[in-house]
ROPADREN-878835 format. One line per field, with one value per residue: residue in one letter; x, y, z of N, C-alpha, C in turn. Coordinates in steps of 0.05 Angstrom, whole numbers, padded with zeros to 5 digits, m for minus. Atoms other than C-alpha are relative to their C-alpha. Layout:
BEGIN
tiza: c(A/...)
n.px: c(X/...)
n.py: c(Y/...)
n.pz: c(Z/...)
ca.px: c(X/...)
ca.py: c(Y/...)
ca.pz: c(Z/...)
c.px: c(X/...)
c.py: c(Y/...)
c.pz: c(Z/...)
This chain:
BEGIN
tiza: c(X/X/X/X/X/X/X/X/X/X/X/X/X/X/X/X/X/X/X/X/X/X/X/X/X/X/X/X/X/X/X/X/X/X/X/X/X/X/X/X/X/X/X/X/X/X/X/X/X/X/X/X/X/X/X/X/X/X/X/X/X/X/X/X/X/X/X/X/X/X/X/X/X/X/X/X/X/X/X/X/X/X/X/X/X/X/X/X/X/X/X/X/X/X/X/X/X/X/X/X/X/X/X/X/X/X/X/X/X/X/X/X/X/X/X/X/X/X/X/X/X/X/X/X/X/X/X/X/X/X/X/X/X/X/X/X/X/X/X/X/X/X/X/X/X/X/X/X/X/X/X/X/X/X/X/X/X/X/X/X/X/X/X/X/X/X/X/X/X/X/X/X/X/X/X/X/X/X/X/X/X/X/X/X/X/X/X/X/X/X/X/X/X/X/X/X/X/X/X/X/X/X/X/X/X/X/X/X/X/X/X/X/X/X/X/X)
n.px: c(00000/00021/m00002/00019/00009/m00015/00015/m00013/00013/m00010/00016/m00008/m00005/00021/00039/00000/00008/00030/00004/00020/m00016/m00017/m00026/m00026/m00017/m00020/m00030/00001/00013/00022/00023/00019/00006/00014/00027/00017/00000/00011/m00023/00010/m00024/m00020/m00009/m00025/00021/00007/00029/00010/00029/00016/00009/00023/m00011/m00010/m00030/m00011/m00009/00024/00002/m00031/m00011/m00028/00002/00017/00010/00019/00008/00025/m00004/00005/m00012/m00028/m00005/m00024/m00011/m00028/m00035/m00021/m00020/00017/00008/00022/00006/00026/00002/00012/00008/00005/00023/00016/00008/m00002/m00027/m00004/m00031/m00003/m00017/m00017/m00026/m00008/00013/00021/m00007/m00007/00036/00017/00022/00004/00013/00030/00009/00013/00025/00023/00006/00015/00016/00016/00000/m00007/m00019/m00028/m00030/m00013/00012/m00007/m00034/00001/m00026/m00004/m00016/m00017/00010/m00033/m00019/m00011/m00020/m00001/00020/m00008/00025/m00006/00003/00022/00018/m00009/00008/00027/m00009/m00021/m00034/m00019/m00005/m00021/00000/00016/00014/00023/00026/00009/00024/00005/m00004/00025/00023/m00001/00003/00025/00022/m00002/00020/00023/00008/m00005/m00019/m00033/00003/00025/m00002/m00021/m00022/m00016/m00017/m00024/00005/00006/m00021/m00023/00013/m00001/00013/00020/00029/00004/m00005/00003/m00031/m00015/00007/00020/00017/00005/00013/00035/00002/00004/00016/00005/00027/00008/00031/00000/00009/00024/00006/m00011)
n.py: c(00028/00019/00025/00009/m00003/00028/00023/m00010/m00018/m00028/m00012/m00027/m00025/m00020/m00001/00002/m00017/m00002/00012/00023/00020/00019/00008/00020/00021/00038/00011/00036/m00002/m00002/00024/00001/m00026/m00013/00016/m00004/m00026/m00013/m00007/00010/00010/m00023/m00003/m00014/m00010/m00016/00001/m00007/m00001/m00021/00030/00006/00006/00030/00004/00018/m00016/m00002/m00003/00000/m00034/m00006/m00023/m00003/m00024/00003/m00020/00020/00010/00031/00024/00001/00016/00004/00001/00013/m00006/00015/m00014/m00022/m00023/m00008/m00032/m00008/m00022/m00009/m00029/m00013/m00019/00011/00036/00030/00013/00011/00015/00009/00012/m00009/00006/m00023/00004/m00015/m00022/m00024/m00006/m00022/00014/m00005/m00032/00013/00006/m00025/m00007/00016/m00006/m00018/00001/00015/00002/m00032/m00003/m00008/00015/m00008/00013/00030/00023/00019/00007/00016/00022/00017/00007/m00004/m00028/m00013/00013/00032/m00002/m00004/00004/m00002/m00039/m00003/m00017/m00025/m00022/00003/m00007/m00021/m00005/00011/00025/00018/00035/00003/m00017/00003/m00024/m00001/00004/m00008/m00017/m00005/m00003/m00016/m00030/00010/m00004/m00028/m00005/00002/m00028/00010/m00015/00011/00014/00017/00018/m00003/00024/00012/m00009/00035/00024/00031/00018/m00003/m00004/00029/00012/m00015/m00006/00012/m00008/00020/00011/00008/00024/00006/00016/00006/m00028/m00009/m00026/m00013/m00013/m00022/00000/m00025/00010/m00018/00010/m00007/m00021/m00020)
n.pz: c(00009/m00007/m00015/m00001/m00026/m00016/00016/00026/00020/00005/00018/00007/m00026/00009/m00004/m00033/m00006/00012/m00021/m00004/00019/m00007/00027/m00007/00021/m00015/00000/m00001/m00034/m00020/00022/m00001/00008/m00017/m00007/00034/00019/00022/00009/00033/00013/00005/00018/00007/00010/m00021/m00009/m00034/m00005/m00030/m00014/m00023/m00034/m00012/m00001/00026/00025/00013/00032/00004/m00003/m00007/m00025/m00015/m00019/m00003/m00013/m00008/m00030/m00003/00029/00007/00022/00003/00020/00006/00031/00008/00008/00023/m00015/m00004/m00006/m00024/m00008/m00018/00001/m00030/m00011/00008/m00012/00016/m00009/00018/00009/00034/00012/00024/00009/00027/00021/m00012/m00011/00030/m00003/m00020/m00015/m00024/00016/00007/m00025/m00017/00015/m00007/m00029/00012/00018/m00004/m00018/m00003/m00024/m00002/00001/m00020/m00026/00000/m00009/00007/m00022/00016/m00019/00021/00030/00021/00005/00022/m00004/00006/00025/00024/00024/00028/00013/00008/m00019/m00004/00003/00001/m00016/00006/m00015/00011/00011/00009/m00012/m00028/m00009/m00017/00002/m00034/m00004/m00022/00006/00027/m00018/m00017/00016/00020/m00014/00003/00017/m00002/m00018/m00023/m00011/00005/m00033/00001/00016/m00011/00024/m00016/00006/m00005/00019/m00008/00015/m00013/m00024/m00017/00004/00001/00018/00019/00021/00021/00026/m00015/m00020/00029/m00002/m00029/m00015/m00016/m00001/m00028/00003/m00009/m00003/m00012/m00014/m00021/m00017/m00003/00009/m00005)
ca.px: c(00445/00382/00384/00340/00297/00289/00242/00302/00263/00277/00237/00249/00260/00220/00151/00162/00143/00078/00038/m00025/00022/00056/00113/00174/00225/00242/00302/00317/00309/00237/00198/00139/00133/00083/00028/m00025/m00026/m00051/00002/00005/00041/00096/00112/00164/00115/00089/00015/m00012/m00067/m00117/m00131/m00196/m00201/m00189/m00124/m00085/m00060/m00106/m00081/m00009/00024/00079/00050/m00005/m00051/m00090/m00133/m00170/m00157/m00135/m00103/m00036/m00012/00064/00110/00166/00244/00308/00349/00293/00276/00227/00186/00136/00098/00056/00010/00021/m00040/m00083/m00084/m00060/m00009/00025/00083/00115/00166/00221/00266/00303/00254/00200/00244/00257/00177/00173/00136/00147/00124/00065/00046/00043/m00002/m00042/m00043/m00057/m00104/m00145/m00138/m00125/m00059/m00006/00061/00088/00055/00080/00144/00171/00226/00262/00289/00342/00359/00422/00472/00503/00566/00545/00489/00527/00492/00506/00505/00432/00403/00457/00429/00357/00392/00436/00491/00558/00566/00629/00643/00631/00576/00540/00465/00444/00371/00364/00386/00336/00285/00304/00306/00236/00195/00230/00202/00147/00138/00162/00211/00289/00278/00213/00252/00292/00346/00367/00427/00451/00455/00425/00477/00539/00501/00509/00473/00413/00381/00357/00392/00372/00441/00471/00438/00398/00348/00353/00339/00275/00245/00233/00177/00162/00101/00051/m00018/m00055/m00072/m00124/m00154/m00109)
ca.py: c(m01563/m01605/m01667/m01717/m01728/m01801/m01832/m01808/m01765/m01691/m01634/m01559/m01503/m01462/m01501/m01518/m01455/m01459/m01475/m01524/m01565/m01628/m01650/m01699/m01721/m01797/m01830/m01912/m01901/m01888/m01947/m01927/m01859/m01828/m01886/m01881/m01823/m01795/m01805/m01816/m01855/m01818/m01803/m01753/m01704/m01635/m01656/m01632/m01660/m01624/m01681/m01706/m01728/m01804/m01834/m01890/m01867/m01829/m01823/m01812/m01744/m01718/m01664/m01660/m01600/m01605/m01561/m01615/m01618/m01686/m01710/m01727/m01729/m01740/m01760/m01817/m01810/m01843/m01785/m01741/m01672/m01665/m01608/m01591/m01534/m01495/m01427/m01398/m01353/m01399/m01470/m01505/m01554/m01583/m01637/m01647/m01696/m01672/m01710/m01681/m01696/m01656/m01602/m01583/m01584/m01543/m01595/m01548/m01475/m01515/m01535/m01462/m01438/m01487/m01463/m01402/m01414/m01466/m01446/m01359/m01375/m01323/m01332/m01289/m01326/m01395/m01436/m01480/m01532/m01570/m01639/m01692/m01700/m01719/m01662/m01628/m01666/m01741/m01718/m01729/m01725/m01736/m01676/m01697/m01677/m01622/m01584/m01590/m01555/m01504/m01526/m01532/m01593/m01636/m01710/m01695/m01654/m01644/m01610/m01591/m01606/m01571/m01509/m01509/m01516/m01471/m01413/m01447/m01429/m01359/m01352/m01363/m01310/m01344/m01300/m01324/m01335/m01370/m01426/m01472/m01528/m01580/m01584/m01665/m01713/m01781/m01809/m01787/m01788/m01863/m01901/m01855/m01847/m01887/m01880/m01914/m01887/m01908/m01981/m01981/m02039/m02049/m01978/m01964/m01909/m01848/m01811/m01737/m01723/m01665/m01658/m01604/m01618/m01564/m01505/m01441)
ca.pz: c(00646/00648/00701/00701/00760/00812/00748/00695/00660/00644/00643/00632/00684/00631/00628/00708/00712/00678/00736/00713/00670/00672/00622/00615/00562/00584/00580/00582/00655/00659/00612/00642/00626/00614/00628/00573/00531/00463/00407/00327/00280/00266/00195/00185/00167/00178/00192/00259/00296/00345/00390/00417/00487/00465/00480/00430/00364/00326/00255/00225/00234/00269/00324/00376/00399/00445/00506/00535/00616/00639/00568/00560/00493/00466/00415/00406/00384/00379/00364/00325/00358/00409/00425/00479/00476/00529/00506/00583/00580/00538/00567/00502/00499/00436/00423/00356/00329/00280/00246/00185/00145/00193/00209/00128/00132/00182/00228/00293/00251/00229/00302/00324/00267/00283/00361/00329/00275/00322/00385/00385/00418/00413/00395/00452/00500/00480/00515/00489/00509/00458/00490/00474/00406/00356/00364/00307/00337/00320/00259/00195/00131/00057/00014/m00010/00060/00076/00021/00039/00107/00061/00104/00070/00024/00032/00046/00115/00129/00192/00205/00276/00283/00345/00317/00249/00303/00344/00287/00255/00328/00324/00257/00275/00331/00395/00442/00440/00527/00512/00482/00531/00493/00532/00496/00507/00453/00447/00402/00439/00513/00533/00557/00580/00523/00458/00393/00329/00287/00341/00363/00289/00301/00375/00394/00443/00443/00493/00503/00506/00538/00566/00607/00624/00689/00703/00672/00673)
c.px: c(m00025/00011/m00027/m00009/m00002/m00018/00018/m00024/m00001/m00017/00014/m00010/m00019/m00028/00000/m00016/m00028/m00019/m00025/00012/00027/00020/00024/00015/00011/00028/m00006/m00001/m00025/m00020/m00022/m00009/m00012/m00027/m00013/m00005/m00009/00024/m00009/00019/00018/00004/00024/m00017/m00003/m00030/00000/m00028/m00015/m00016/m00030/m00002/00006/00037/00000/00012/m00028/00002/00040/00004/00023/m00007/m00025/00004/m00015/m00013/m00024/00009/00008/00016/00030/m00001/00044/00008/00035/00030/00017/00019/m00009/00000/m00028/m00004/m00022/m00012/m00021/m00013/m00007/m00027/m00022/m00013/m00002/00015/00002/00029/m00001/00028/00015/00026/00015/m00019/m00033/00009/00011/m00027/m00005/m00022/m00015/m00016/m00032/m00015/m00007/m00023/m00018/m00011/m00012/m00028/m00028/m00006/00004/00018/00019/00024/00020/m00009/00015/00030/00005/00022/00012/00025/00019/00004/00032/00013/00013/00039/00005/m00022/00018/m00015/00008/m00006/m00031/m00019/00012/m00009/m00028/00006/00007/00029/00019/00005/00019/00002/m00003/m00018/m00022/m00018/00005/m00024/m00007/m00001/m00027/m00023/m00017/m00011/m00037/m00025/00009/m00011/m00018/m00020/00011/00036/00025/00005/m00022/00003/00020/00009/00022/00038/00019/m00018/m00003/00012/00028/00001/m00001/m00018/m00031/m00021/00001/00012/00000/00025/00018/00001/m00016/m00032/m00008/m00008/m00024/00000/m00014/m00018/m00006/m00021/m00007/m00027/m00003/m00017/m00029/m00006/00003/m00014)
c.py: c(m00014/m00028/m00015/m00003/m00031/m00016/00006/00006/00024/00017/00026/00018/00020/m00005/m00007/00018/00011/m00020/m00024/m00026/m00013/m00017/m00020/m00004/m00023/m00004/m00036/m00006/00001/m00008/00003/00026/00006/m00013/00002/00031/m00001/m00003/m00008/m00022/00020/m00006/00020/00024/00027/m00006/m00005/m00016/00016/m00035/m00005/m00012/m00037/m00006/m00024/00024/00012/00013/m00002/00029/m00007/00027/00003/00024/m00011/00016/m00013/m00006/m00025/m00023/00001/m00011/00002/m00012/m00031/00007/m00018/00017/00018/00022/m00013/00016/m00006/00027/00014/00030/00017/00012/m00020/m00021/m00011/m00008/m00006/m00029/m00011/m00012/00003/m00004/00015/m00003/00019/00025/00004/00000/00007/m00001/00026/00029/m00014/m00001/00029/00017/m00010/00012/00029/00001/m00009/00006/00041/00005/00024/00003/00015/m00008/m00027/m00009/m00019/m00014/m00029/m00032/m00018/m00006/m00012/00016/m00003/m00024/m00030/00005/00000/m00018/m00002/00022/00001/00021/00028/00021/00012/00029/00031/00004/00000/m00026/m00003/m00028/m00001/00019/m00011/00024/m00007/00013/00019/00029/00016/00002/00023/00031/m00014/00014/00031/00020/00008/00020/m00015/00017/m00017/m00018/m00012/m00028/m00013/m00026/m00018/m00010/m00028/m00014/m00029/m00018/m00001/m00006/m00015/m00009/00007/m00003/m00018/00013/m00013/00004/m00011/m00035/m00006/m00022/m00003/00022/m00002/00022/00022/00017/00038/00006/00036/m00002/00030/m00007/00018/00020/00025/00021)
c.pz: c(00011/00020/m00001/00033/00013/m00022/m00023/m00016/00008/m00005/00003/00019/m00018/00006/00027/00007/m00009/00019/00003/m00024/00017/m00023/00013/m00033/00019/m00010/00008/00026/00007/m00032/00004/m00001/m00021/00010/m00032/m00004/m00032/m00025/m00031/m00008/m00010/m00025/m00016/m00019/00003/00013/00027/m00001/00021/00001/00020/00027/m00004/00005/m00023/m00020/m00012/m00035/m00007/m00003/00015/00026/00009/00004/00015/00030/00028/00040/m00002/m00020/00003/m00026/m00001/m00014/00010/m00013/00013/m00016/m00013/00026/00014/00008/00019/00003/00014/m00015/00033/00008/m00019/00004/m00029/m00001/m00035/00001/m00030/m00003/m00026/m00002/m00017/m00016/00010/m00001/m00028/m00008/00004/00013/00028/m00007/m00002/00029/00017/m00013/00008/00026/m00006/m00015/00020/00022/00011/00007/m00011/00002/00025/00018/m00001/00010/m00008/00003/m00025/00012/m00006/m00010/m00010/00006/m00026/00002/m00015/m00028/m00024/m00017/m00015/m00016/m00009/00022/00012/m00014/00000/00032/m00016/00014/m00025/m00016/m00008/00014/00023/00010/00026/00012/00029/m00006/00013/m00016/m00028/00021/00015/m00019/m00011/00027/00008/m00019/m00002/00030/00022/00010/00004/00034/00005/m00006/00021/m00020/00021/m00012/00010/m00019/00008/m00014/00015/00039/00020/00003/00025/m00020/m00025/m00018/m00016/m00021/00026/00004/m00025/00021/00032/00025/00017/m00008/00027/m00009/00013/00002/00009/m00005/00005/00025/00017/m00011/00015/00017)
């Protein structure tokens, strides 16, 4: 079970272990996390960017690469997936944001091609750590988006995000213990974490970040 740490914010016993990197999923405990960072407008999207060394927003998408020492980039949610991912032997980092509408896109697949395509990374090299999201428990959907899923369609149907995710960076070459899943919802979770079906309009939002802090 993931705990947060004395700034509530959570990171993963997998990329810990990736030794020139620095990561967090926040929580409504830590407003100042991660300082200034690199991030987009989020659109619900698959478009990746490979990020230059400025910080601010720098377009609309839905997932940072980037290789650049020193940068922190990262992603917003309110109950969407986030991802963080590390190429261990490569020194690139990525974070991608996937709602349902990313994750039947196949925002987070996209994001490793890219580490691939742009960067030579190797999918057996990559970790990746998927952080507090919706659960399958509190996600109910209408049969339009269940069958975008292939789940079951009846008056109550519910998708688990986490899970599409999870199979989408297996897909995509990444090892089954390469992948860690924190595995607590931000709808059901209290009052930890932001949830917009939960709190609609008055939601904040939390940030999932990641730096590399020096060259591997």
């Amino acid at each position: 079970m993931w705990t947060p740490n004395s700034e509530g914010v959570f990171e993963s016993e997998l990329l810990k272990r990736v030794p020139w990197l620095t990561h967090g999923f926040g929580t409504c405990r830590s407003p100042n996390w991660p300082g200034e960072y690199t991030q987009l407008k989020q659109v619900h999207s698959d478009v990746v960017f490979v990020a230059d060394s400025r910080t601010g927003c720098l377009g609309e998408g839905d997932a940072l690469i980037s290789a650049t020492p020193g940068q922190t980039i990262g992603v917003r949610t309110a109950d969407c997936v986030p991802i963080l991912l590390a190429d261990a032997d490569g020194g690139v980092i990525a974070a991608a944001h996937a709602g349902w509408r990313g994750t039947v896109a196949g925002v987070v697949g996209r994001t490793v091609a890219r580490m691939q395509q742009d960067f030579g990374s190797k999918p057996g090299s990559i970790r990746a750590a998927i952080g507090p999201s919706i659960g399958k428990c509190c996600f109910e959907v209408g049969p339009e988006v269940a069958e975008q899923f292939h789940a079951r369609v009846n008056a109550s149907s519910h998708v688990d995000l986490v899970a599409a995710n999870f199979r989408q960076l297996l897909d995509a070459g990444l090892h089954a213990n390469h992948v860690d899943i924190a595995e607590l919802c931000t709808m059901c979770g209290g009052s930890l974490f932001h949830s917009y079906r939960r709190d609609r309009e008055l939601a904040g939002r939390m940030v999932a970040a990641i730096r590399i802090e020096r060259q591997p």
